[in-house]
ZAMARGU-4260 file (C-alpha; in steps of 0.2 Angstrom, whole numbers, plus 5000, padded with zeros to 4 digits):
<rodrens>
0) 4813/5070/5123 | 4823/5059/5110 | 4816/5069/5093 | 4819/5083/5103 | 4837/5080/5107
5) 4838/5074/5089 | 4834/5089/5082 | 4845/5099/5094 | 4862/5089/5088 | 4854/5094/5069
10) 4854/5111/5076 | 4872/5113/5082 | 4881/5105/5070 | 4874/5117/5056 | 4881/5133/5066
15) 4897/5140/5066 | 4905/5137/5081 | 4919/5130/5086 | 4920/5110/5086 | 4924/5107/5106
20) 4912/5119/5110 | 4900/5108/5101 | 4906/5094/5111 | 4901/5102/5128 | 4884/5107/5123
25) 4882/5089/5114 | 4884/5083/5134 | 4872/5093/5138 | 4860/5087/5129 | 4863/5070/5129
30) 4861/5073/5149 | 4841/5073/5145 | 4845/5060/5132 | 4837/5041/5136 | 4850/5029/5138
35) 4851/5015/5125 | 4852/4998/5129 | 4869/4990/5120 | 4874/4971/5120 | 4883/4966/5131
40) 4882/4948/5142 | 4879/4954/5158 | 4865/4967/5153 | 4872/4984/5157 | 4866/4998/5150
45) 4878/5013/5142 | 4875/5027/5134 | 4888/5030/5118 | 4894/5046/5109 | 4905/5049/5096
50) 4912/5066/5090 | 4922/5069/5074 | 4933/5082/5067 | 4939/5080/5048 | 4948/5094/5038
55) 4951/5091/5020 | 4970/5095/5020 | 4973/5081/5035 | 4975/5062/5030 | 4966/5056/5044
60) 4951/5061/5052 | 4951/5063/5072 | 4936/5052/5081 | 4933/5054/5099 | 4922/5042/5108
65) 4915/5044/5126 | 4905/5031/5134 | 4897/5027/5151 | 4892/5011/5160 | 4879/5006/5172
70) 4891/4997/5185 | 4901/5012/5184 | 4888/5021/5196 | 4881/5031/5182 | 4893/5047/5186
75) 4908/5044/5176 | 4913/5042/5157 | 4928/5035/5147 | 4935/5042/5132 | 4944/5036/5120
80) 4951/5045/5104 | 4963/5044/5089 | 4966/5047/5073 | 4958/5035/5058 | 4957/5036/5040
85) 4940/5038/5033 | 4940/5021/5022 | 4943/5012/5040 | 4924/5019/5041 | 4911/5006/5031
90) 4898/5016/5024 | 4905/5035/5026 | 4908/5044/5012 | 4918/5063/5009 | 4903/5069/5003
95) 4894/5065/5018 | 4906/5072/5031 | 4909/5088/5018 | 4891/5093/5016 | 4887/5110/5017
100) 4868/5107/5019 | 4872/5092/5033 | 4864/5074/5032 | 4860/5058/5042 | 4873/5046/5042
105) 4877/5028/5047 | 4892/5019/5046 | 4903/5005/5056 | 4920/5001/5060 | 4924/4986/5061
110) 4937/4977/5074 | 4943/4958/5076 | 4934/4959/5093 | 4917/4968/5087 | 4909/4980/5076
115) 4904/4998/5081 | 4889/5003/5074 | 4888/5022/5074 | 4872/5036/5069 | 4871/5054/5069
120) 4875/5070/5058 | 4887/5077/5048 | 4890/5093/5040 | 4904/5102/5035 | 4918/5090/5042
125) 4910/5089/5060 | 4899/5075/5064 | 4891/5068/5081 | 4880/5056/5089 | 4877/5039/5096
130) 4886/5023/5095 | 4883/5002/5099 | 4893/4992/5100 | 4894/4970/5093 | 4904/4959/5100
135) 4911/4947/5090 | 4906/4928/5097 | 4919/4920/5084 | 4936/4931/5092 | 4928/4930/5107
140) 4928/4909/5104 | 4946/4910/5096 | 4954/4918/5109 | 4947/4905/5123 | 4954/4891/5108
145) 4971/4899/5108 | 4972/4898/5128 | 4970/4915/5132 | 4951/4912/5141 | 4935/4916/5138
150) 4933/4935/5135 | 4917/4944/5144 | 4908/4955/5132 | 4917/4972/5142 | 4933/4965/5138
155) 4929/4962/5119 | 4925/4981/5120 | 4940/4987/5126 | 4950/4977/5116 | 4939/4980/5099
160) 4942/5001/5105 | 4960/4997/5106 | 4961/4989/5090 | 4968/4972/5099 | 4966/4959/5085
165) 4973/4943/5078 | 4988/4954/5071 | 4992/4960/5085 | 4991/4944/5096 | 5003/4936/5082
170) 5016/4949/5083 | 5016/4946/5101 | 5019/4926/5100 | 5029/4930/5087 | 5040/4941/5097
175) 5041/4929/5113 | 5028/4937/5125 | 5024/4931/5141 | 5005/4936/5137 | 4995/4921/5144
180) 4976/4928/5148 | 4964/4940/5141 | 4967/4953/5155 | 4985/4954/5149 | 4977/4958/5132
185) 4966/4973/5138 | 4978/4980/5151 | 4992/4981/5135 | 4976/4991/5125 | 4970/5004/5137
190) 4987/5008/5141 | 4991/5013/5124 | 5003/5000/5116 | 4997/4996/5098 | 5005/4984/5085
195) 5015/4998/5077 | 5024/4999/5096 | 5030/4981/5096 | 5036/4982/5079 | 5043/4996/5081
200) 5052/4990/5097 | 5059/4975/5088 | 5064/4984/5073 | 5075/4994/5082 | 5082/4978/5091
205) 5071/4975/5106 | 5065/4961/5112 | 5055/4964/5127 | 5045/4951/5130 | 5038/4954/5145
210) 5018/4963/5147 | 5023/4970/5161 | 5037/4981/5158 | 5031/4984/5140 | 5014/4992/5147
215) 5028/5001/5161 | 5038/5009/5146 | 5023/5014/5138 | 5014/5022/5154 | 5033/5033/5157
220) 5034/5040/5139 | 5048/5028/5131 | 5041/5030/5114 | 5051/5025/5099 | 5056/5041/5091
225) 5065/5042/5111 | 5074/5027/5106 | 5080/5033/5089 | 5086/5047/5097 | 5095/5037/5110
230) 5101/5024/5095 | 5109/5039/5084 | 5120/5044/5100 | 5128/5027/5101 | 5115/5023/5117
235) 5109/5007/5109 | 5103/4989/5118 | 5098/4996/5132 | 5086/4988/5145 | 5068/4995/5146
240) 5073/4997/5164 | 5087/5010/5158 | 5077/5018/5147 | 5063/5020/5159 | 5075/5027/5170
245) 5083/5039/5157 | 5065/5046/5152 | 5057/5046/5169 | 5075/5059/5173 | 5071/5070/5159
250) 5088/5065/5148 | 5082/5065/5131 | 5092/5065/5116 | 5089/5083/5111 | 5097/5087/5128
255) 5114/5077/5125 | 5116/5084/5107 | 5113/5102/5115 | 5130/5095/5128 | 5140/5089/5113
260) 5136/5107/5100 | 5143/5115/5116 | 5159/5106/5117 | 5154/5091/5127 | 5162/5075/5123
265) 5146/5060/5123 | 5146/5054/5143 | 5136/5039/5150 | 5118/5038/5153 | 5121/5039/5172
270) 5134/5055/5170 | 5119/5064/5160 | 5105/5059/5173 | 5117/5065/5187 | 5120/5082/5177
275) 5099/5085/5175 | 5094/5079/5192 | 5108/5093/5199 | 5101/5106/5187 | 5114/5109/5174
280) 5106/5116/5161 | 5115/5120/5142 | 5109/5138/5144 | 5119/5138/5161 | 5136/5134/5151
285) 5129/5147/5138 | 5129/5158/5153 | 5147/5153/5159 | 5155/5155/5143 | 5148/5174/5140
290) 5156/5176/5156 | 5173/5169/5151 | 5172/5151/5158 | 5173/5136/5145 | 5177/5118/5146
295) 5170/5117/5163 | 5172/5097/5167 | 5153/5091/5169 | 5156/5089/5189 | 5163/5107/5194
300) 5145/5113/5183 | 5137/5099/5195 | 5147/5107/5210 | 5143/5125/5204 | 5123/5121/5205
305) 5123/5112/5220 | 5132/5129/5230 | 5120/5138/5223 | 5134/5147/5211 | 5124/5154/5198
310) 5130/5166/5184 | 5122/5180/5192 | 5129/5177/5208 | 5148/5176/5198 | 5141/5195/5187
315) 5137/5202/5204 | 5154/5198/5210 | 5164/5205/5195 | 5155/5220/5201 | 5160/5220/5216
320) 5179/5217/5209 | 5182/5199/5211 | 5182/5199/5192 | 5198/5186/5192 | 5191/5173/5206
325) 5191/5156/5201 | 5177/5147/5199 | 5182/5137/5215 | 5184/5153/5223 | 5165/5158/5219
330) 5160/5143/5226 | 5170/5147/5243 | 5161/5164/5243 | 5142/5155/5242 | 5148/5146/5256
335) 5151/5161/5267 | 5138/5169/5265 | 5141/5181/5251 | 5125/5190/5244 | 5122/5195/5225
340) 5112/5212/5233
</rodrens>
């Protein structure tokens, strides 16, 4: 069953279909595929897959890999994937993930935390196949040296997948972190923040500190290009609670700049959170000015929304010759019942 499902993944990668297709039909058959022993401490089994997709014009190549453990109950798989340049990978050439006729290829990437050992088939920019994974006993020992604990051989894994290393564990120290224990370590990688994140952070002038609340503004989307925006509109030092809150509203910086090119004068943080959460939109005032309305005060457009004045209803009126009613007097009509019909 193995030098069949081997020559299979051969198979597919030399046809012309589409790269995720290949992906679903490489589950397939790695369904029927034994499951190879990896070394971990506790003696769980896995099975390992990695898929990649490299295109001669991109600078990085995308690597996806999907793995499955015993104490997970056999059923369900992780993925992991992002982007990687190809010198990252030791013993992978171009001309191996390039070849028109396809080869056999083994290569590793190496972590602070482990080494992933990886084997398959390239041809033509797509490759697939199986992975193992090292852990690496010296991290492992530095780590429980530094205070952090003793690492289990899963955790090395997680960490070695989220490219959690010395650097990273410096920048933090260096920054004033409150991270004390391996856990902290893992929970910061599979939830996306990377060392580029924490020196972004600070070189825009924040000093978080805490794991907590920089895992929370990571898991709600506050990414740094939303804090440059923010920063350029004056919004600077704010606390990741308030820019949690800002992100988790849906006030971006886009959306303030499309207020201020339409006449609005820069407001708080709150007044823009109030004005999304009641639905006043920038193509609303759009709306309102083709109808003759401009420099509405943010909280009659607030007020208009919340009676349910749209600039239908105020068109539909003008039909019916109310063409010169106020804005408060559309409101008033709402309110008794009057019907755009």
């Amino acid at each position: 069953m193995r030098l069949v499902a081997e020559r299979l993944i051969h198979l597919l990668a030399r046809t012309p279909i589409r790269f995720i297709a290949l992906a679903g039909i490489l589950s397939l058959v790695w369904a029927c595929y034994p499951a190879s022993e990896v070394s971990y401490s506790n003696q769980q089994t896995s099975v390992n897959q990695w898929l990649i997709e490299f295109r001669n014009d991109e600078a990085t190549l995308q690597l996806t890999m999907r793995y499955r453990r015993a104490q997970d109950g056999g059923s369900g798989h992780s993925n992991v994937g992002f982007g990687i340049t190809l010198d990252q990978l030791d013993g992978l050439t171009r001309e191996q993930v390039m070849s028109a006729a396809g080869n056999v290829v083994r290569f590793q990437m190496k972590r602070d935390a482990g080494t992933f050992n990886f084997e398959g088939w390239f041809k033509e920019g797509n490759g697939s196949g199986h992975f193992t994974f090292s852990p690496s006993s010296s991290f492992a020992a530095d780590l429980n040296r530094q205070g952090f604990g003793k690492p289990t051989d899963d955790q090395l894994l997680y960490l070695a997948l989220s490219n959690i290393g010395h650097t990273f564990i410096n920048e933090l120290r260096a920054q004033g972190y409150d991270t004390t224990n391996v856990e902290q370590l893992v929970r910061m990688g599979n939830h996306g923040v990377r060392l580029e994140y924490l020196q972004g952070l600070k070189s825009l002038g924040y000093t978080v500190k805490t794991t907590d609340l920089v895992v929370r503004m990571k898991d709600h989307g506050v990414s740094l290009n939303f804090i440059r925006e923010l920063n350029a509109l004056g919004y600077t030092n704010l606390s990741p609670e308030e820019l949690v809150r800002t992100k988790d509203h849906g006030v971006s910086g886009k959306f303030i700049n499309e207020f201020i090119a339409a006449g609005y004068e820069r407001s708080s943080l709150d007044q823009w959170i109030r004005v999304k959460d009641h639905g006043v939109s920038p193509s609303f005032v759009k709306e309102l000015k083709e109808l003759g309305y401009t420099n509405i005060p943010l909280d009659q457009l607030i007020r208009l929304k919340d009676h349910g004045v749209s600039a239908n209803f105020i068109r539909k009126m003008k039909e019916k010759g109310y063409g010169d009613a106020t804005l408060d007097e559309y409101i008033r009509m709402k309110d008794r019942g009057e019907r755009e019909e």
